[in-house]
C-alpha positions as CSV (number, residue, x, y, z in Angstrom):
1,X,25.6,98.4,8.9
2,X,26.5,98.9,12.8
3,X,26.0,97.0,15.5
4,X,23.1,98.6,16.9
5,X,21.3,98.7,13.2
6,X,22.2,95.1,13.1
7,X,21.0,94.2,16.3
8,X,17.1,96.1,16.2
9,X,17.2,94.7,12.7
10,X,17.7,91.3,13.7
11,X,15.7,91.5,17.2
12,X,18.6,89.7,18.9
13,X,21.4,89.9,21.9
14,X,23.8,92.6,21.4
15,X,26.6,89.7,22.1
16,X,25.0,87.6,19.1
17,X,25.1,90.8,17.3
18,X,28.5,90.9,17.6
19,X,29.8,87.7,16.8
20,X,27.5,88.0,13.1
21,X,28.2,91.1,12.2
22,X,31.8,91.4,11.1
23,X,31.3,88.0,8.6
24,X,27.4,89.2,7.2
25,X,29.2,92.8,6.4
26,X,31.6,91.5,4.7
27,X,29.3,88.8,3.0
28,X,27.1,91.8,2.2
29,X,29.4,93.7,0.5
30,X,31.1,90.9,-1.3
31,X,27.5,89.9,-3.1
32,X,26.1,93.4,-3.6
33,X,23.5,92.9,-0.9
34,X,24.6,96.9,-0.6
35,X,21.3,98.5,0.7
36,X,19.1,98.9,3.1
37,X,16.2,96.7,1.8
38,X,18.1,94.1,0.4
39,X,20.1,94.2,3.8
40,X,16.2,94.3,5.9
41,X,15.0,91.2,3.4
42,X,18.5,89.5,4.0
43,X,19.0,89.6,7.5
44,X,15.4,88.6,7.7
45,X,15.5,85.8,6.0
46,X,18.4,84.8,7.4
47,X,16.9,85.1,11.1
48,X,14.2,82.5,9.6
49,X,16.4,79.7,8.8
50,X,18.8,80.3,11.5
51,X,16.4,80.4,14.2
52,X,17.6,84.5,15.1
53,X,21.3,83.5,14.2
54,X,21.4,80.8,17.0
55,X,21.6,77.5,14.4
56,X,23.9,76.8,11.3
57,X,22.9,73.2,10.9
58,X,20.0,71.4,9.9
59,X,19.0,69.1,12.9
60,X,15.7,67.4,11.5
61,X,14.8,65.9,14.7
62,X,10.8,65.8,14.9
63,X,9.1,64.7,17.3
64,X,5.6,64.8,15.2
65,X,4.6,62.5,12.3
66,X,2.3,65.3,11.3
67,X,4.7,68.2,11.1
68,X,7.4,66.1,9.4
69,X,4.7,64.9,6.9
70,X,3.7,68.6,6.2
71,X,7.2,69.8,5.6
72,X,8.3,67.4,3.8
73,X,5.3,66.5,1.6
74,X,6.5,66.1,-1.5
75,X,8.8,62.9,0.1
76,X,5.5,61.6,2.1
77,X,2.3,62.0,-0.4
78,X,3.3,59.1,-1.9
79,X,0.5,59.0,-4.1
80,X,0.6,62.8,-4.6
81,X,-3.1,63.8,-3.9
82,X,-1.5,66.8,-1.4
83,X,-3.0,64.5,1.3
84,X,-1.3,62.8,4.0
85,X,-3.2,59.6,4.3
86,X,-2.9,57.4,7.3
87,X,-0.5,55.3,5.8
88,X,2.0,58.1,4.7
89,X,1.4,59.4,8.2
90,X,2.8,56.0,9.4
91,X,5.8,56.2,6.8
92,X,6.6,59.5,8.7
93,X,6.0,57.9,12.0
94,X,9.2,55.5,11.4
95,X,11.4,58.8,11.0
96,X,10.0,60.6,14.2
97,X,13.3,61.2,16.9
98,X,15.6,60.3,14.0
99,X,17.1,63.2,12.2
100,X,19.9,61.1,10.6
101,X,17.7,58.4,9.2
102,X,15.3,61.5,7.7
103,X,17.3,63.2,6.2
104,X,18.7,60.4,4.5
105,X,15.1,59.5,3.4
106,X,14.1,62.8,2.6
107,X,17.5,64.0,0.6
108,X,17.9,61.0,-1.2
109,X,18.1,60.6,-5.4
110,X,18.2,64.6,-5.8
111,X,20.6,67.0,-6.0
112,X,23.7,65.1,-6.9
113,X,22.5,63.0,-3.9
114,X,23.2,59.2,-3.7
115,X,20.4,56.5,-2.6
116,X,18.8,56.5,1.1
117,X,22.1,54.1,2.0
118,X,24.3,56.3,0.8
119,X,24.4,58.7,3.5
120,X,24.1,61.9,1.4
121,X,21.5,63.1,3.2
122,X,22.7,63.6,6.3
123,X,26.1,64.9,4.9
124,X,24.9,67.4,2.8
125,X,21.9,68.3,4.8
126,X,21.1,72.0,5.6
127,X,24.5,74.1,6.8
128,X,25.5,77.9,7.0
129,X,22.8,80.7,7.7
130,X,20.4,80.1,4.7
131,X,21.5,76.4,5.0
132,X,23.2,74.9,2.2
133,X,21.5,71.6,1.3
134,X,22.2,68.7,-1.5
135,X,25.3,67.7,-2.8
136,X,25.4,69.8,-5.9
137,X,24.7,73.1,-3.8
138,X,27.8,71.8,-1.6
139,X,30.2,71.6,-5.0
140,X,28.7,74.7,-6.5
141,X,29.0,77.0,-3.4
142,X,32.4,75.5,-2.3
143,X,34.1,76.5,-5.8
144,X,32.3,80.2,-5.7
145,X,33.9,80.5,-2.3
146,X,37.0,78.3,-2.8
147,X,36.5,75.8,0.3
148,X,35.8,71.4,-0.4
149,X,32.8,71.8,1.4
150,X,32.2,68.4,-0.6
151,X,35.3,66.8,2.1
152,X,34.7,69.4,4.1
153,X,30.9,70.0,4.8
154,X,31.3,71.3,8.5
155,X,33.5,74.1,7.1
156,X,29.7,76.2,6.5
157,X,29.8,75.9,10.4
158,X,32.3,79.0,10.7
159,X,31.0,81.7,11.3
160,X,32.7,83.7,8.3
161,X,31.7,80.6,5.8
162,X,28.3,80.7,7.1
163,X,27.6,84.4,6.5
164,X,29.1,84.1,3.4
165,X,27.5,81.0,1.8
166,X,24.6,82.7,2.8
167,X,24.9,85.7,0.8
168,X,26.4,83.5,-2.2
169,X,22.9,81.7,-2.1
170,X,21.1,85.1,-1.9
171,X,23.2,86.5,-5.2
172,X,22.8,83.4,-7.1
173,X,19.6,83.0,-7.3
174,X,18.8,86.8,-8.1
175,X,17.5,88.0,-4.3
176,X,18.2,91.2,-4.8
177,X,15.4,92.0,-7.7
178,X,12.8,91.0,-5.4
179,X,14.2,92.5,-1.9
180,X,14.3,96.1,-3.9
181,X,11.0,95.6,-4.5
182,X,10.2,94.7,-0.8
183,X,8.8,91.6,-2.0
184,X,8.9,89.4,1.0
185,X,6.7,86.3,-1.3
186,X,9.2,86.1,-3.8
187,X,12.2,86.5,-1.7
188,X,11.0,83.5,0.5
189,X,10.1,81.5,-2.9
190,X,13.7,81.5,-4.1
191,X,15.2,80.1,-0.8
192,X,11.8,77.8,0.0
193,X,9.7,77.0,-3.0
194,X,6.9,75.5,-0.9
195,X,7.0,79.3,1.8
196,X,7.3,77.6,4.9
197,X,7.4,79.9,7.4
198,X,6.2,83.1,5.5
199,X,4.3,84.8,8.1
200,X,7.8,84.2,10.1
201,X,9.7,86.1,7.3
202,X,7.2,88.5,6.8
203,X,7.4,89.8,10.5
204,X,11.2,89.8,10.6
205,X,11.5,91.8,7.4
206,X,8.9,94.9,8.7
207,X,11.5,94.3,11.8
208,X,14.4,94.9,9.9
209,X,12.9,97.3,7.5
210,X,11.7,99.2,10.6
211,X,15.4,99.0,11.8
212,X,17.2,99.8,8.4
213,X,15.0,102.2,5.9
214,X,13.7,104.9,8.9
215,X,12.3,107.1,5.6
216,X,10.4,104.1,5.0
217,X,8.2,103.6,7.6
């Protein structure tokens, strides 16, 4: 992939272009993400959770009970109705403007996570371009790529690490099967379950499919 097939694909700056595309080729061809629709539905997805390759680190800093209720429902229906009653929406209420303290909350007892006190949350919370989240994602990806991400979380913050935990994710849990088929829904399942954000995906995938498989469109 060049930098002009990256940078249409992607629909951002030639000079972010340049400073991904050296790590995500070489995280591409290290994972077999080796054509041009599993490249469209990875780059897309990627430009999802990265925010157009601009963020490799979960912030979780909301500002709206709401929103953090929504996407993070399972943690706030407390009685599991799929509701968000008035006094789950005040449970999220306490979290609002503290990304620390929610992802503690929200990470906690899963994973290979410790308790809310432990401070797992916000140490393994999301990190690299499909952002790495939980404990036991931490240990797995960091002995497939050879790095203590479990000493060293911050290490998915290069660059080269973040391209290629990415991909690591993408092969693990079989992305390629559904990105030959140009299946954007079960893509998006396998890196968010509950497909926040589809339409999102869906849009940067015809991008990049647009960009990458010309006989295609």
């Amino acid at each position: 992939m060049n930098l002009n097939d990256f940078q249409r694909a992607a629909g951002i700056t030639q000079q972010r272009a340049q400073q991904w595309l050296d790590p995500l080729n070489a995280a591409m061809a290290a994972f077999f993400i080796n054509t041009p629709l599993r490249q469209a539905g990875f780059i897309s997805q990627l430009g999802h959770e990265s925010l157009r390759f601009t963020r490799v680190v979960e912030s979780l800093y909301y500002r709206d009970a709401a929103r953090l209720a929504m996407i993070f429902r399972s943690d706030f229906d407390l009685n599991k109705n799929r509701k968000i009653e008035p006094s789950e929406l005040a449970l999220a209420q306490q979290f609002v403007g503290r990304p620390e303290a929610t992802a503690n909350f929200v990470y906690a007892n899963q994973g290979g996570n410790g308790p809310e006190s432990s401070g797992d949350g916000w140490r393994y919370r999301g990190r690299g371009l499909i952002q790495i989240t939980l404990k036991n994602n931490y240990r797995a990806c960091g002995q497939a790529l050879g790095l203590d991400l479990l000493n060293n979380p911050d290490l998915l913050l290069d660059p080269v690490n973040a391209a290629r935990s990415a991909a690591w994710y993408w092969y693990q849990h079989g992305c390629n099967a559904p990105a030959d088929a140009a299946n954007v829904v079960e893509v998006t399942r396998k890196i968010n379950p509950a497909l926040v954000g589809l339409d999102d995906r869906a849009m940067l995938f015809e991008k990049a499919r647009r960009a990458l498989c010309p006989s295609k469109n």
